[in-house]
Structure formats: structure tokens, C-alpha cells
C-alpha positions in Angstrom: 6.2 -4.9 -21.0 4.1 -7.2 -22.6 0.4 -6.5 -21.9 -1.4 -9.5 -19.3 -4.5 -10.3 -18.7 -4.8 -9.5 -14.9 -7.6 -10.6 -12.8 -8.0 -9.0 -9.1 -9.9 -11.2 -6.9 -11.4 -8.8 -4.3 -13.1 -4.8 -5.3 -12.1 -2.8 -2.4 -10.1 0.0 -2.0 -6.6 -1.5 -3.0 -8.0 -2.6 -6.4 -10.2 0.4 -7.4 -6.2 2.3 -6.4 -4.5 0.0 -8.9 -6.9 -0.1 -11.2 -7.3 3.4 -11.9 -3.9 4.2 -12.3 -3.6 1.4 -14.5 -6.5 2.8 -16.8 -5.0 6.4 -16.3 -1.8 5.2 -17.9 -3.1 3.4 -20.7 -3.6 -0.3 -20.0 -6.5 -1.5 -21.5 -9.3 -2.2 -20.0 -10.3 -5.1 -21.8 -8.1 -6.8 -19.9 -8.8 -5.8 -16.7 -11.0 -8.0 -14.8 -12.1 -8.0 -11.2 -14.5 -10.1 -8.9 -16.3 -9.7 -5.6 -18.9 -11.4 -3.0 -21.2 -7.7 -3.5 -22.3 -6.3 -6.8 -21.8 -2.5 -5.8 -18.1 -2.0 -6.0 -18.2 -4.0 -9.1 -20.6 -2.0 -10.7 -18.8 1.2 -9.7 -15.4 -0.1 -11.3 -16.8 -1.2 -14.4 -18.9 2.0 -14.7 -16.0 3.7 -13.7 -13.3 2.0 -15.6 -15.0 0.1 -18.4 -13.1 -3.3 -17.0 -15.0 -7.0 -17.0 -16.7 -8.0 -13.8 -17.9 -11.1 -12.1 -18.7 -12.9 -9.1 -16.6 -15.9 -10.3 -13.3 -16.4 -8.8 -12.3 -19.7 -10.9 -13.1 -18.4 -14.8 -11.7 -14.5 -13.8 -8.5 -16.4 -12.6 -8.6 -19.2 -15.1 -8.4 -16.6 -18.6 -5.8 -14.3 -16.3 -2.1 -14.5 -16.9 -1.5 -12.4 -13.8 -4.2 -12.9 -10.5 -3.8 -10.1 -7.7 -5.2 -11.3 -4.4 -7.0 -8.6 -2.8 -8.3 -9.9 0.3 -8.3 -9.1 3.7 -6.0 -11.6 5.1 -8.3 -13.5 7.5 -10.3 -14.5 4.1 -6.5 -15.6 1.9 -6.7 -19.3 3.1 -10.3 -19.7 1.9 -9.9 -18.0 -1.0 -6.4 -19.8 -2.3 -7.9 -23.1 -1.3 -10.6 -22.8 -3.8 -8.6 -21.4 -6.8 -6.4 -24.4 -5.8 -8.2 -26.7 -8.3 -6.9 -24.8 -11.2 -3.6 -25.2 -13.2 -1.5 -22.0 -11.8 1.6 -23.3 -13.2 2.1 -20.5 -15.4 0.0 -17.9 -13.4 1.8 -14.7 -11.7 0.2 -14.5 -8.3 0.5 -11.2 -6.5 -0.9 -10.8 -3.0 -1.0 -7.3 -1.2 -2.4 -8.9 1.9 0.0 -8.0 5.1 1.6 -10.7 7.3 1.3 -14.0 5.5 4.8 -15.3 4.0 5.1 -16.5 0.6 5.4 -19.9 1.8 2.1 -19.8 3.2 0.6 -19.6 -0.1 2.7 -22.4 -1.2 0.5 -24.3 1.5 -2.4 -22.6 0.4 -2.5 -24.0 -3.3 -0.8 -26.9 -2.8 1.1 -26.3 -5.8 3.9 -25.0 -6.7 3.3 -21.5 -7.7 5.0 -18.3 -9.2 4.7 -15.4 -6.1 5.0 -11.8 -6.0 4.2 -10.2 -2.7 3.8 -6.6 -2.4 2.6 -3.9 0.3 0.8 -1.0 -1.2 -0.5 1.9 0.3 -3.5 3.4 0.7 -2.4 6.9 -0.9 -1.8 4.8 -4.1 -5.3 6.2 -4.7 -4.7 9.0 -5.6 -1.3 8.3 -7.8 1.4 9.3 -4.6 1.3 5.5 -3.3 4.7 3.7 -2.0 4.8 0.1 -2.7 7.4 -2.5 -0.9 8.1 -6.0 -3.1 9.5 -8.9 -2.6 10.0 -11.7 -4.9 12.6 -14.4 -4.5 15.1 -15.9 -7.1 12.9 -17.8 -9.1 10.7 -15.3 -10.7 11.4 -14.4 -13.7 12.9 -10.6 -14.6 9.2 -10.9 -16.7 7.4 -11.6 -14.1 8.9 -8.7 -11.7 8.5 -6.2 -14.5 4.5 -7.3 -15.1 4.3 -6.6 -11.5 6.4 -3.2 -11.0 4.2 -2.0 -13.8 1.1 -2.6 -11.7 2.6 -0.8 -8.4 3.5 2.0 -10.2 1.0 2.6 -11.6 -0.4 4.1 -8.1 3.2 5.4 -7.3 6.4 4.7 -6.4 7.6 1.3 -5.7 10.9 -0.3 -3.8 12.4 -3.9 -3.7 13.4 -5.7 -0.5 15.8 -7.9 -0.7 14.5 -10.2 2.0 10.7 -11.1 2.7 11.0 -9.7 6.9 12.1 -6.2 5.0 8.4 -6.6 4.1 7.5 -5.4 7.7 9.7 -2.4 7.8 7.6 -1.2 4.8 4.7 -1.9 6.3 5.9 0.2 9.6 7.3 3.3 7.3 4.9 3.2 4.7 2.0 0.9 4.4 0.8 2.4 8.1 2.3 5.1 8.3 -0.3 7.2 6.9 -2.2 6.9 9.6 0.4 8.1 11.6 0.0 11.5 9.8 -3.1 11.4 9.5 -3.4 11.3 13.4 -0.9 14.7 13.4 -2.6 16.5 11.4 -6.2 16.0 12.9 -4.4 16.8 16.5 -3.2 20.0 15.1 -6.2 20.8 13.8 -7.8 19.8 16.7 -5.6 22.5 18.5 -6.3 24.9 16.2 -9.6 25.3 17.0 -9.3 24.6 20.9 -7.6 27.8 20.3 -10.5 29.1 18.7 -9.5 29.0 15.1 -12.4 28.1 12.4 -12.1 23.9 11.7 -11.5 24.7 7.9 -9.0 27.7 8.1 -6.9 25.4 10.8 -7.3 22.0 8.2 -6.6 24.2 5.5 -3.4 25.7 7.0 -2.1 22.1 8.6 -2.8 19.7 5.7 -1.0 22.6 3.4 2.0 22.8 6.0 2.3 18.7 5.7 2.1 18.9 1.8 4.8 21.3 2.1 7.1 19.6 4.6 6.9 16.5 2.5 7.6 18.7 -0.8 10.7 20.1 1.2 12.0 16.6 1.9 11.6 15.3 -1.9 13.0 18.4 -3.1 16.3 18.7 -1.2 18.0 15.5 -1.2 21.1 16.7 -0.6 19.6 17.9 2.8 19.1 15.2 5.6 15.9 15.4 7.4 17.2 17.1 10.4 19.0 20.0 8.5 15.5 20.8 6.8 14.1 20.9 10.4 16.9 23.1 11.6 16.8 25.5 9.1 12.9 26.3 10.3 14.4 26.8 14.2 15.9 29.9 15.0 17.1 29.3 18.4 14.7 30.6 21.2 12.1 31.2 18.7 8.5 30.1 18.6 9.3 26.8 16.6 12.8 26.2 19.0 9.8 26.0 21.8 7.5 23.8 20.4 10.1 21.1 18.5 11.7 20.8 22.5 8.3 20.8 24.0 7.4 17.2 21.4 11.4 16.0 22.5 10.4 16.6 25.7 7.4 14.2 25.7 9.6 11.8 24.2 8.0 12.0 20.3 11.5 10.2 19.3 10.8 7.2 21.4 7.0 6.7 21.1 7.2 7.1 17.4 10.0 4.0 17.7 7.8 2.3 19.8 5.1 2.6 17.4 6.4 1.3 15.0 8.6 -1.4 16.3 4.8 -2.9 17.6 3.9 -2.6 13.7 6.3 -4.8 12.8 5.5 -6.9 16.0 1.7 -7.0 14.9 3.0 -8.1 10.9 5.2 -10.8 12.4 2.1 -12.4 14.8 -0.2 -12.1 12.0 2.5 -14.2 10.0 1.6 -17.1 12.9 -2.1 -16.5 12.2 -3.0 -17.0 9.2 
């Protein structure tokens, strides 16, 4: 892939993800720039990272070939409107902002514009991110490649073939870390209602979910219910507490769940 200049307009989490696994896999960092409102996070990722840094949106975007947007998405609309002015016509734009459409943008910079959009992550910090894109039929095989050189550098990526698949990701992957997140601190949470030491009952649940995740990576000739099976033994101590979650309907809130993700990605879609 031929190297781009690549500007990221907004230092928060996302961008410090991306950019250190772009550093970590060799980009340079000479061509690295970000900007930000505060001077803190860009301090820390050019300490960090050795990238440029600034506070101006219009030159960081103006010597950039590719500009990732980086904003929260009640701030995209602002933000777009005043890079606007500039000639984007052979720009790569890539948003990782949730629930605004591509044509949105389109509206936004009232221009026509070249737009990836993506939906990282936020374990793409530490290199095991999964990254949903979308891109329609006019960007160039180029301009996808730029971009799935970007994603993965934080992990592993997958195209949708039409924008709405966009929310599933964000439903199975871009939230659902949280979900886990949220099982792990009640086991642990469990653990010591039982009276087991905080860090001995993290320690064993956050190793038991590393493992678990290992075991479905590892045997993909196995569907997700055989691997659970094969821990049951029928009446057994794991029997009782898999039918004691089925009981309380885990299948169904965990649908539910998610099926309001997606509901929350599509109203945000009329928001913004």
C-alpha cells in the first residue's frame, strides 16, 4: 500500500488505538498527524508516538491525503461544516463515529466526497480490536486498502456489504465489550459475596474469559454450543448453573439487548 499522509481530527481514545498500532507496525510517524481542542492528549501522542500535532483542523486536513474523523458524533456536523471550505476532492475521509450514514456527510461538506465509514472497537487498543467497514461502489480498491491498513492495524477487520450491516457490528462488536465487561465484574462480584479475595476471583474470571474466547478461535470446526457442551456433564455443577442463566431467560435478554443497540444506532441516524 502506498504510504498517506493521514491526519486524525480528534486525540481520544480511538486515535491513540489506531495510532499505536500503526507506529507498532511500521508506518511512519512523520506522517502521522493529529489535532485536538486540549493540549494534553496531544502532547501524550506525540511524546508517545513521535507524530505532528496541532490544534488546526484546516492545515492538518489540508497536507493529509487520508483525514480520519474522530469525534464524538454530537460534534461531526460542526466539525465537517468547517473543513467544508477546503478542496476534499481527492481526500479519503474515514469516520468511526456511530449512527450517522454516509450520506449525512455528503450534507455535511456540501461536496462531493470520497467516504469510508468504519466501526472500531475499543479493544483495538491493545492490538485484539474488531473493525466493521462499509464503503460503497465508488471508492476506489486504493482507497479501501489505505483504509483496511489503518483498522488493522488495531486488529481484525470485516466488510459489510450494506451500510444498516453497520449496526449489527456495532451490536456484536463495537458494544459488546461492555457486555463482557459487565459478566465478568458480576462474577467477580460473586466471587467475593462468597467470600473469595477481589483479586484471586478477577484473576480466575478474567483468565476463564481469555480462555473461553481462546477455545472459540481455536476450534472452528466446533460451533459455539458444542464447545459449551463439552464443559457440561449432565447433572454436574456447570449442567446447574448454564440451566439456572436459561432459566432467567439469558437467551432472550441478551437478544433484547442487542436488538435495542441497533435500535439506539438507527435513532441516532435521525439525530445527527
Amino acid at each position: 500500500m502506498t504510504q498517506a499522509k493521514v491526519c486524525f481530527i480528534g486525540a481520544g481514545n480511538m486515535t491513540r488505538s489506531i495510532i499505536s498500532g500503526l507506529v507498532k507496525h511500521g508506518y511512519p510517524s512523520d506522517l502521522i498527524h493529529a489535532t485536538n481542542p486540549s493540549k494534553g492528549k496531544l502532547d501524550a501522542l506525540q511524546q508517545d508516538f513521535s507524530i505532528q500535532v496541532s490544534h488546526d483542523n484546516h492545515a492538518a486536513a489540508q497536507a493529509a491525503d487520508v483525514i480520519v474523523l474522530s469525534v464524538k458524533p454530537q460534534l461531526m456536523a460542526a466539525v465537517c461544516e468547517d473543513l467544508s471550505s477546503l478542496d476534499l476532492a481527492n481526500k479519503l475521509i474515514i469516520t468511526i463515529a456511530a449512527g450517522i450514514p454516509a450520506s449525512r456527510y455528503q450534507d455535511y461538506f456540501k461536496q462531493p466526497i470520497k467516504l469510508i465509514r468504519t466501526m472500531p472497537n475499543t479493544p483495538t487498543q491493545i492490538g485484539y480490536g474488531m473493525t466493521g467497514i462499509y464503503a460503497d461502489d465508488s471508492i476506489s480498491a486504493e482507497h479501501k486498502a489505505i483504509c483496511e491498513t489503518l483498522m488493522q492495524s488495531g486488529g481484525k477487520v470485516v466488510w459489510v456489504d450494506k451500510e444498516p450491516e453497520l449496526d449489527q457490528v456495532i451490536a456484536l462488536a463495537g458494544s459488546s465489550p461492555a457486555y463482557f465487561f459487565l459478566f465478568i465484574e458480576s462474577m467477580i462480584a460473586s466471587g467475593v459475596n462468597m467470600g473469595m479475595a477481589e483479586d484471586k476471583a478477577r484473576l480466575l474470571a478474567e483468565q476463564a474469559a481469555l480462555g473461553a474466547a481462546q477455545m472459540v478461535i481455536q476450534n472452528q470446526q466446533l460451533s459455539v454450543t458444542e464447545l459449551r457442551q463439552n464443559v457440561m456433564s449432565k447433572g454436574g455443577t456447570t449442567a446447574r448453573a448454564v440451566e439456572t442463566f436459561q432459566q432467567g431467560g439469558l437467551v432472550e435478554l441478551v437478544d433484547k439487548a442487542m436488538t435495542n443497540c441497533v435500535a439506539r444506532a438507527q435513532e441516532m441516524a435521525k439525530t445527527f
